[in-house]
C-alpha distance (Angstrom), angle and dihedral (degrees) to the residues before:
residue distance angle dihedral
X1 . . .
X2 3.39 . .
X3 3.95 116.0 .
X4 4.13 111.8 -112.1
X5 3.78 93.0 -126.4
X6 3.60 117.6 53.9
X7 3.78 119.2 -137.7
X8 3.40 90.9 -114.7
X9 3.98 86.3 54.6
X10 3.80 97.2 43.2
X11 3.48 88.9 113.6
X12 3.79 108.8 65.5
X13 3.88 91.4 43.1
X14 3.86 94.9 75.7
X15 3.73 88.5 114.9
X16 4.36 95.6 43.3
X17 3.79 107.2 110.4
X18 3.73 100.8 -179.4
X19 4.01 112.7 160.3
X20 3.81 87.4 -83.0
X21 3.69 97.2 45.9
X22 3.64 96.5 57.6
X23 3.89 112.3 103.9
X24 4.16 74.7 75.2
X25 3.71 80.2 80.4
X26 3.93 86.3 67.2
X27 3.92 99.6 51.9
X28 3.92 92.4 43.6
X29 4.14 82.6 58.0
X30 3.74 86.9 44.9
X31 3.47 92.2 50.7
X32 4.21 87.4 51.7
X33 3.77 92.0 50.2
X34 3.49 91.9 50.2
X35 4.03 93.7 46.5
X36 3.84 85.9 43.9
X37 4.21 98.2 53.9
X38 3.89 94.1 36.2
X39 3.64 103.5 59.5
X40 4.07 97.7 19.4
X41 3.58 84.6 80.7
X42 3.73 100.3 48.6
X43 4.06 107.3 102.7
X44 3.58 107.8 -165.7
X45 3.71 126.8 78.1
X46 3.99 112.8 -93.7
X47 3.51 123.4 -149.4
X48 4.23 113.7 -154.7
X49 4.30 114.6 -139.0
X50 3.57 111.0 -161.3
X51 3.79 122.1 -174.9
X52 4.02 140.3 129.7
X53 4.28 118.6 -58.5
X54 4.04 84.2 -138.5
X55 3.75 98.3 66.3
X56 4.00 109.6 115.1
X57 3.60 126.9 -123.3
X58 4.03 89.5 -117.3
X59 3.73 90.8 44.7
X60 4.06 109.9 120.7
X61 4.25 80.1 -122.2
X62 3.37 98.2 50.3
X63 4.58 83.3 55.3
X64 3.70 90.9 49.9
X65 3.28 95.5 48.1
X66 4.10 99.7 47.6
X67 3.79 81.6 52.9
X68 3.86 100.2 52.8
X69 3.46 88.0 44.2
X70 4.18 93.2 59.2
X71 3.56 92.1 35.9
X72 4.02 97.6 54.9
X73 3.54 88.9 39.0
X74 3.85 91.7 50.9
X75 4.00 86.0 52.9
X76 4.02 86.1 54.0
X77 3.89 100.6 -96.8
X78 3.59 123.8 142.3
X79 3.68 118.9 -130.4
X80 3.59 123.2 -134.1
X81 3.75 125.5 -176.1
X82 4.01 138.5 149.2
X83 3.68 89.9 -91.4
X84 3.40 94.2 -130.6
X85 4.03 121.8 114.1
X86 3.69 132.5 -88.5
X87 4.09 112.2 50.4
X88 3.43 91.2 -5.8
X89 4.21 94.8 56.1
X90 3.87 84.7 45.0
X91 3.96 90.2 58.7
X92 3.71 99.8 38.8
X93 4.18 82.5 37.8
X94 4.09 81.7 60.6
X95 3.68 105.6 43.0
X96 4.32 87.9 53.5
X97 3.69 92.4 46.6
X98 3.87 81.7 60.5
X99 4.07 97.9 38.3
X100 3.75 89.7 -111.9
X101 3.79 129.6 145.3
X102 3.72 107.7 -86.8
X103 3.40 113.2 -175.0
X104 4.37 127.7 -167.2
X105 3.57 122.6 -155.0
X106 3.85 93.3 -175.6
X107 4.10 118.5 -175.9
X108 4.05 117.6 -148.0
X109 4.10 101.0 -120.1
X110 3.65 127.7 166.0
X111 3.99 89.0 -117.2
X112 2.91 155.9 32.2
X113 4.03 103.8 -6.7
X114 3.79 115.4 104.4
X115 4.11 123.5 172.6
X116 4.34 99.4 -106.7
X117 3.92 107.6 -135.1
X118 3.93 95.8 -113.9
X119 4.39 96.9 80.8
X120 3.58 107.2 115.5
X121 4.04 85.6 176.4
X122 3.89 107.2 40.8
X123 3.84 126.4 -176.2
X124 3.69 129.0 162.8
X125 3.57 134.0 -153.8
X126 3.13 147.5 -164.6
X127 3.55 111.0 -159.9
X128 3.96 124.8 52.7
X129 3.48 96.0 -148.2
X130 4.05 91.2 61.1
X131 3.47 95.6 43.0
X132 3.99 88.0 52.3
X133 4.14 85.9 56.2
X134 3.70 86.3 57.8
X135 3.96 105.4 49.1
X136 4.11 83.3 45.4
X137 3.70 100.0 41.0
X138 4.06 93.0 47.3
X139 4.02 106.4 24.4
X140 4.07 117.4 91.8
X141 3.85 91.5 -166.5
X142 3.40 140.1 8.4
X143 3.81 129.9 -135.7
X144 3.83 121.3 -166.5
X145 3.78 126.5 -164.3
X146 3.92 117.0 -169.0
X147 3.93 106.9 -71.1
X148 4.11 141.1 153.6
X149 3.72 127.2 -101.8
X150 4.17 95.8 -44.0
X151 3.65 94.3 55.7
X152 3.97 89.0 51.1
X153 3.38 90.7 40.5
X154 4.27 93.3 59.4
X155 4.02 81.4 36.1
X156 3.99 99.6 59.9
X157 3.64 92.0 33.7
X158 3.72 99.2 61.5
X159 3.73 89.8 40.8
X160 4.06 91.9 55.0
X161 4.22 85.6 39.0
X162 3.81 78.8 58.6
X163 3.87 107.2 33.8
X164 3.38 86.0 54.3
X165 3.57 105.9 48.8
X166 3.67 103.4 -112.1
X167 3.44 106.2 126.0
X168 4.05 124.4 4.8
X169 3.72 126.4 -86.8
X170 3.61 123.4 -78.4
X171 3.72 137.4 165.8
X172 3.46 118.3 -70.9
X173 3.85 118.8 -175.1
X174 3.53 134.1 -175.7
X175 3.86 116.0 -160.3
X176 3.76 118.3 -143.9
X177 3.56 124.9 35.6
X178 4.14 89.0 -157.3
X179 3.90 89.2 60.9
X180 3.46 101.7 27.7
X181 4.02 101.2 38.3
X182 3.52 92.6 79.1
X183 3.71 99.7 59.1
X184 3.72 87.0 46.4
X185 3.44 94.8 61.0
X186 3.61 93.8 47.0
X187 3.43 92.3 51.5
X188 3.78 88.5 61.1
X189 3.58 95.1 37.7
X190 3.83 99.2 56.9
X191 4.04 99.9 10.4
X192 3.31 98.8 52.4
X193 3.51 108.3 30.3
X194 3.36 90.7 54.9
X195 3.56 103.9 50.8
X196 3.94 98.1 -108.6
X197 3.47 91.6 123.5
X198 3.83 146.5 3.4
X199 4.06 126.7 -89.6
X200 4.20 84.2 -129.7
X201 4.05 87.0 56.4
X202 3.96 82.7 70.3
X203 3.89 81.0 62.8
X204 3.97 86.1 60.5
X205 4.72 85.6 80.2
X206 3.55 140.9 38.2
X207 4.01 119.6 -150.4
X208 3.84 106.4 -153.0
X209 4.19 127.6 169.1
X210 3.76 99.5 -169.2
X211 4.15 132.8 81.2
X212 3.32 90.3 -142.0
X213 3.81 105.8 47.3
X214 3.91 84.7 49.6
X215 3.63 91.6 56.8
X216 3.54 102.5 42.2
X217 4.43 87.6 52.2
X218 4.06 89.2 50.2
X219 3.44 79.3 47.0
X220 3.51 102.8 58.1
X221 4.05 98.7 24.3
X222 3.65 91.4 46.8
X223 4.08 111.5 48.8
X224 3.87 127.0 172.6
């Protein structure tokens, strides 16, 4: 019989768990308890960056980024990113020029994401939707710089973990009212105004420009 996924295919049938397919079930437990022991024993508060793997190092994001990184890890954050490059190098990058914790939660893709060199607490996975457990479960705020479809995706799914009661509130901040602004308004524009979801679910993220500001709210919202 022929096999469901051809060879050629193999690759976007991670998450198919047809009768044959199911010893997956064992590595995406693996993957859990691994997630689960790493950071369990990390004792500081960590604070996730999200934000694209194409931004430059002499991109204006890529600066702002290195120097939240140093400065939340000066005030005793950890910081958590993707571990890939781009944004999340320049975070990572920032928290190790500083000797903070800087921790990579790198996924195995067929492009395009490589570990950066400045994880002093690597761990790789496989599977998005375990690695999303683990920024959730273990992150006290998140911060996102402008990104494609991954940083959105992170973005909308701790707003509907939160909208909807899931887990509790934390603080959710979008960096870059040029990039960002436009989403914002069209979230009130077609969101709101048609009842899809409430004026106090704005209340849910902050958009912020400035190193400083975004330290001094994680400061504030985010107290150990």
């Amino acid at each position: 019989m022929a096999s469901k996924c051809s060879k050629m295919d193999q690759k976007y049938c991670l998450n198919d768990l047809s009768k044959g397919d199911a010893w997956r079930l064992f590595r995406i437990i693996a993957e859990f308890v691994e997630g689960f022991d790493a950071l369990s024993t990390v004792s500081r508060p960590l604070v996730t960056v999200f934000g694209s793997a194409r931004t430059p190092e002499d991109h204006p994001d890529y600066k702002l980024t290195r120097e939240l990184g140093s400065k939340l890890a000066d005030h005793g954050y950890g910081i958590v990113t993707g571990g890939g490059p781009g944004i999340m190098e320049a975070a990572n990058r920032g928290a190790s020029d500083v000797g903070g914790m800087s921790i990579g939660l790198n996924i195995d893709l067929p492009f395009e994401q490589q570990g950066n060199p400045y994880v002093n607490l690597p761990l790789d996975f496989r599977y998005f939707f375990v690695r999303k457990v683990m920024f959730i479960k273990y992150s006290m705020a998140f911060i996102c710089l402008p990104g494609g479809f991954g940083t959105l995706d992170e973005l909308f799914e701790a707003l509907t973990l939160i909208q909807t009661r899931k887990i509790k509130p934390f603080p959710i901040i979008m960096v870059g009212s040029a990039f960002w602004g436009g989403m914002v308004d069209w979230i009130r524009q077609q969101l709101i105004s048609n009842g899809k979801i409430d004026e106090e679910d704005m209340l849910l993220f902050e958009v912020m420009d400035n190193v400083d500001e975004i330290v001094k709210y994680i400061r504030k919202t985010v107290v150990f």
